[in-house]
N, C-alpha and C positions, 0 to 999 in steps of 0.2 A: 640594257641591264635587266637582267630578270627579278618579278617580284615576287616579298616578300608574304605577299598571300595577306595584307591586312586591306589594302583599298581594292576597289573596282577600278582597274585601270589597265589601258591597253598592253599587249605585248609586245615581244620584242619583231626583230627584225627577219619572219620566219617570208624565204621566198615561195611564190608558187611552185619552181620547178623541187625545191628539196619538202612540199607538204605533199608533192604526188609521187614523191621517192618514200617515204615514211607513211602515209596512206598504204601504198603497197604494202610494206612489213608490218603495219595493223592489221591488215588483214590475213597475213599468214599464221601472226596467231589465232585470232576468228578460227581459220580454216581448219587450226591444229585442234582447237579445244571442240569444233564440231564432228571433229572423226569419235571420238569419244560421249559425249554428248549432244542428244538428240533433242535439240531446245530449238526455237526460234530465233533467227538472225537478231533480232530486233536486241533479246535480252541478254546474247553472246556479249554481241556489240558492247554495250552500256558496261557488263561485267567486267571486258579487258577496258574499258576507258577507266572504269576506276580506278584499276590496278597502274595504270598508266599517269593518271593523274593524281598517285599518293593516296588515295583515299581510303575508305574503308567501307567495307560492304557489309549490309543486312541481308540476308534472305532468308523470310515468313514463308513457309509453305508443310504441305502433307510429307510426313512419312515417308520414304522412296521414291520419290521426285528426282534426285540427280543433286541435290546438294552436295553432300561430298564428292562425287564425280565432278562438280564445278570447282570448286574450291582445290584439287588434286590438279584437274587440267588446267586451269590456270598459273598453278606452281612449276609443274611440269614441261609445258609449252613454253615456256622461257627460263627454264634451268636454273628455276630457283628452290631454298629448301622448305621444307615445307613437314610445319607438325599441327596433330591434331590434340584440341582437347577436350575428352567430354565431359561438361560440367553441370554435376550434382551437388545434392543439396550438402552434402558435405566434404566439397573441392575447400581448398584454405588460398587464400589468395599468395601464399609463397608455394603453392603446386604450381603458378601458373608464372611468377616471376623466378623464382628462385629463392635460395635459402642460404643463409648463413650457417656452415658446419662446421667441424673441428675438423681438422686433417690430422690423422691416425700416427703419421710419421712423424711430422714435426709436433703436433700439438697446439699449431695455430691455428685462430679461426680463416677458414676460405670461402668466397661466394662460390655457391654453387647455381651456375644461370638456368635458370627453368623452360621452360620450350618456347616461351617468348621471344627468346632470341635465334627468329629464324626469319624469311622473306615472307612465307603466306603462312598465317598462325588461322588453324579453325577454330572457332568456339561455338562449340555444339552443344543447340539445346541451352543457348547461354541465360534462359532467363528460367531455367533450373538449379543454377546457384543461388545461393545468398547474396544478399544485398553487397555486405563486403566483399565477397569474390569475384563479385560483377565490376567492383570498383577498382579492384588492381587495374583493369586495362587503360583506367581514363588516364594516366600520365603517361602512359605507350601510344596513347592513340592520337591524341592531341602533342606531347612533346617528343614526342620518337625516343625514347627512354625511358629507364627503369634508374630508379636507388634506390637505395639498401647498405643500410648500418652509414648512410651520410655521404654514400659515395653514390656519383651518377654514371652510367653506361650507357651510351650510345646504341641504338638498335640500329640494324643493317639498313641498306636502302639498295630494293625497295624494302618496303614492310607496311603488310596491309593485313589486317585483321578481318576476316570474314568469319561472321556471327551467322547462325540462323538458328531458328527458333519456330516453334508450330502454335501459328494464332489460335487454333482451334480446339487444343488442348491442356487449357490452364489452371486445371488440380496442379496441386504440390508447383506451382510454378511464383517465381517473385519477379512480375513486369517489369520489363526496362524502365528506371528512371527517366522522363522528359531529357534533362542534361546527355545522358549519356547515349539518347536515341540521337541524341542532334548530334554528335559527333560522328557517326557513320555518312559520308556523302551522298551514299546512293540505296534506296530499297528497294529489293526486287524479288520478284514469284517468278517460278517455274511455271508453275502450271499443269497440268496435263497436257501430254505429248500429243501431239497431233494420230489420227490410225495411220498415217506412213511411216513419221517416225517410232509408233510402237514396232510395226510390222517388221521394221527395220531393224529392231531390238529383238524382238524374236529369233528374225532368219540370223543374223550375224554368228560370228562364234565368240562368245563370251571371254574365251582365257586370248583373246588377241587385240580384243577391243578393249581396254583396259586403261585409265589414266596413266598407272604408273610405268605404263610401256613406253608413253609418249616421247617424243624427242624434242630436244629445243627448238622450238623455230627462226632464235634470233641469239648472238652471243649478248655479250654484257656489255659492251660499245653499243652494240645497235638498242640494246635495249635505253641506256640511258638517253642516250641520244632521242628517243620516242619518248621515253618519262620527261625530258626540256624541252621539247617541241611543243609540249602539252600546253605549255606556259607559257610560249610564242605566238601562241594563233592569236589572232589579232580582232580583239573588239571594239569596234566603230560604238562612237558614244550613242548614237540611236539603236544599238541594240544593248548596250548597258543600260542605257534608258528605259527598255521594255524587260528587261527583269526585276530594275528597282519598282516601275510600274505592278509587276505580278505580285513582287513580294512585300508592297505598302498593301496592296487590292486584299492580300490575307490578311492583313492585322485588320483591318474596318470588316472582314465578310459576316454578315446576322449571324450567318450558321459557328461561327469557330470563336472558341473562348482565345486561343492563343494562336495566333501567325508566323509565318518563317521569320529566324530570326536573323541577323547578318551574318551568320556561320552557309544559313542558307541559302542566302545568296551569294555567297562564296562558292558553294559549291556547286550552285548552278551555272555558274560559271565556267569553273573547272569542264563540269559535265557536259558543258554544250561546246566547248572546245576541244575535248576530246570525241566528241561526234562531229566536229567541221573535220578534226585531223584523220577519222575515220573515211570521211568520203573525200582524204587528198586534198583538201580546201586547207588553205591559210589566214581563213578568217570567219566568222563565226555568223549565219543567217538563222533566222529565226524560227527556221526550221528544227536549228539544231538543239534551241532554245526549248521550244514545244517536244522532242522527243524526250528530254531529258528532262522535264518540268517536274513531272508526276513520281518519276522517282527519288528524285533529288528531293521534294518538300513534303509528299505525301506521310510522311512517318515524324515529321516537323510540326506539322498542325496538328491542334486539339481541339478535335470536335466540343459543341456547348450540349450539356448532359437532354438526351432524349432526339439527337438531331442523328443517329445511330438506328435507331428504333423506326425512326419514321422513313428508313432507305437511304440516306444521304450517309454516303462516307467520302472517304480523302479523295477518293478517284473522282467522284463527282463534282467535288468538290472545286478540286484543281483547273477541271473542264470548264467549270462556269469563270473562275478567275482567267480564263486563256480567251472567255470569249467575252469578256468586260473590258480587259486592253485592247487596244488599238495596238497592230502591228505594223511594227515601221516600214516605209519602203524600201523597195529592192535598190533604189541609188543611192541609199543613207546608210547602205551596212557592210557596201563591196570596199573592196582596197585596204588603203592603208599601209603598214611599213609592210618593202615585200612582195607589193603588187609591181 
């Protein structure tokens, strides 16, 4: 029986030969969103596990980085629909859900659903809204729904909200609330492309390499089927054990006023099972735990005022928690239902 996302507790009964069948179709999308996008495996990876794993994506970075290309190939690569919205200081938060109008013919009022109700929703630039237009999303993002005028709708599945936003230029900007940073699963930076894959960018022919050219790489069976596998992969309680370990180690760290909170280890969960199902595994090593650590909690913690200034931020931070735990051994994390 699959759960319901409130305890830390093992999964279902996923076998090895159908996590290296599903391993494979992860990776098809990987492959699909890299024809398009010239990033590093590492951050593909984690990108399509969120999407895989329900969740919802941050990504902080520069101007022309490839966010919208992410956020496109993603939707794209698995035939889902996909809108975008750029939110300014004066978006109203029924731009983003929908609205209540009069219909012209009969005279009655009808909801009219807002771009919300799609599978990959962008919110671009989202911490250039107002406070209130930021908060439409939290009953979407947490209960996969909208209401309006006392009625509740259902949003599709999947439906994943990818945000991004540029740390580095915050005139006219209103920062994400604490709350509502915790509700994204995973953060992530582009970065600068590597010079082969600029070079690659260059030589290419731009009208052919294009998101919205892309093809599905998987139908809607095979996809859900990958979105509950997500939730099968199987955690041996010595490696639940070293994530509760990580994310107690945050709430005591000198440096941090505030620590992950059990959203957070929820989601590092998620995320490191979605990296075991990445590399075909049916169960979850601690490897998978350490790749996904830094994204999963780094936008969770709050640095203690001046521990910023002096060089220390969440990266660094994360590293020193990864090397305070004791990581369990390799005979305390293999098996389980499946093996």
């Amino acid at each position: 029986m699959r759960e319901g996302g409130e305890v830390l507790a093992a999964g279902g009964a996923l076998t090895s030969e159908e996590a290296e069948r599903l391993g494979a179709q992860y990776q098809l999308i990987v492959s699909a969103v890299q024809e398009v996008l010239l990033a590093d495996d590492s951050t593909v990876q984690l990108a399509v596990g969120c999407l895989l794993a329900e969740g919802h994506l941050l990504v902080e970075d520069l101007p022309g980085l490839g966010k919208t290309t992410l956020a496109k190939a993603l939707a794209h690569a698995l035939g889902l629909d996909f809108r975008r919205v750029q939110f300014t200081a004066d978006l109203l938060p029924a731009d983003v859900t929908g609205a209540i109008v009069l219909n012209r013919d009969t005279g009655e009022p009808v909801f009219r659903p807002g771009p919300i109700f799609t599978n990959v929703l962008m919110a671009d630039e989202l911490n250039r809204a107002s406070a209130r237009s930021q908060s439409a999303l939290l009953e979407a993002m947490e209960e996969r729904q909208v209401t309006a005028d006392g009625t509740t709708m259902r949003l599709p599945r999947p439906f994943m909200v990818l945000a991004t936003q540029n740390p580095f230029d915050a005139a006219g900007t209103s920062p994400l609330p604490h709350g509502q940073r915790d509700r994204f699963m995973l953060r992530l930076s582009l970065g600068y492309p590597t010079r082969a894959h600029e070079d690659r960018l260059l030589a290419r022919d731009a009208s052919v390499a294009q998101a919205d050219n892309l093809e599905a790489a998987l139908d809607q069976k095979d996809l859900n089927a990958l979105m509950d596998a997500v939730s099968d992969v199987y955690v041996a309680p010595a490696v639940r054990g070293y994530i509760l370990d990580i994310v107690a180690a945050s709430r005591t760290h000198p440096a941090l006023a505030v620590g992950a909170s059990p959203r957070g280890a929820l989601a590092l969960r998620q995320a490191s099972r979605a990296a075991a199902l990445s590399n075909g595994r049916h169960y979850v090593v601690p490897g998978d735990v350490q790749v996904a650590v830094e994204p999963a909690l780094g936008h969770r913690i709050v640095l203690l005022p001046g521990s910023e200034r002096s060089g220390t931020g969440p990266g660094e931070i994360v590293t020193d928690l990864l090397h305070q735990v004791p990581i369990p051994g390799p005979e305390t994390v293999a098996g389980g239902p499946g093996s």
